[in-house]
C-alpha positions as CSV (number, residue, x, y, z in Angstrom):
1,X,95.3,-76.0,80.8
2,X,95.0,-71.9,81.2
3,X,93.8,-70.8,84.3
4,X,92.2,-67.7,84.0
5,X,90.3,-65.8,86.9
6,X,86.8,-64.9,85.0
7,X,84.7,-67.2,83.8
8,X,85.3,-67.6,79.5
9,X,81.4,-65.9,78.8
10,X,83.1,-62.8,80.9
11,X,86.4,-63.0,79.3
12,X,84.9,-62.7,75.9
13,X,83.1,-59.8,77.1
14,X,85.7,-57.6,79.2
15,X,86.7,-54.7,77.5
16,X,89.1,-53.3,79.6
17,X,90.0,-49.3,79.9
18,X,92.8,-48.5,77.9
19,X,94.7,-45.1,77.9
20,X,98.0,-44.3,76.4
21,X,100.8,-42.0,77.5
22,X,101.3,-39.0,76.5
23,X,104.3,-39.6,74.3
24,X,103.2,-42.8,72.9
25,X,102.9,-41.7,69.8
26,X,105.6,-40.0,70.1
27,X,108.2,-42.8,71.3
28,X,107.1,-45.3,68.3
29,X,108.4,-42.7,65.9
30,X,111.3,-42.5,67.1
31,X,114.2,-44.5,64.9
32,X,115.3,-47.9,66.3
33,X,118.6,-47.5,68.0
34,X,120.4,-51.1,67.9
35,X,122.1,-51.4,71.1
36,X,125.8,-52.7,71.0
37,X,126.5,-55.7,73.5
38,X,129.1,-54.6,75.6
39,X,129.0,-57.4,78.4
């Protein structure tokens, strides 16, 4: 069973803060870059 840390009636309501980085928007444009294993 999940053990959470709030009670589920606060869970449903906790909204928390959110901010984003600067670049975020930026660093999801960029193109994916496969990396080559080299191990």
């Amino acid at each position: 069973m999940p053990h959470f840390d709030l009670p589920l009636e606060e869970l449903r309501r906790y909204r928390p803060e959110l901010s984003e980085p600067d670049d975020f928007d930026v660093f999801w444009r960029r193109p994916f870059q496969p990396r080559v294993n080299t191990i």
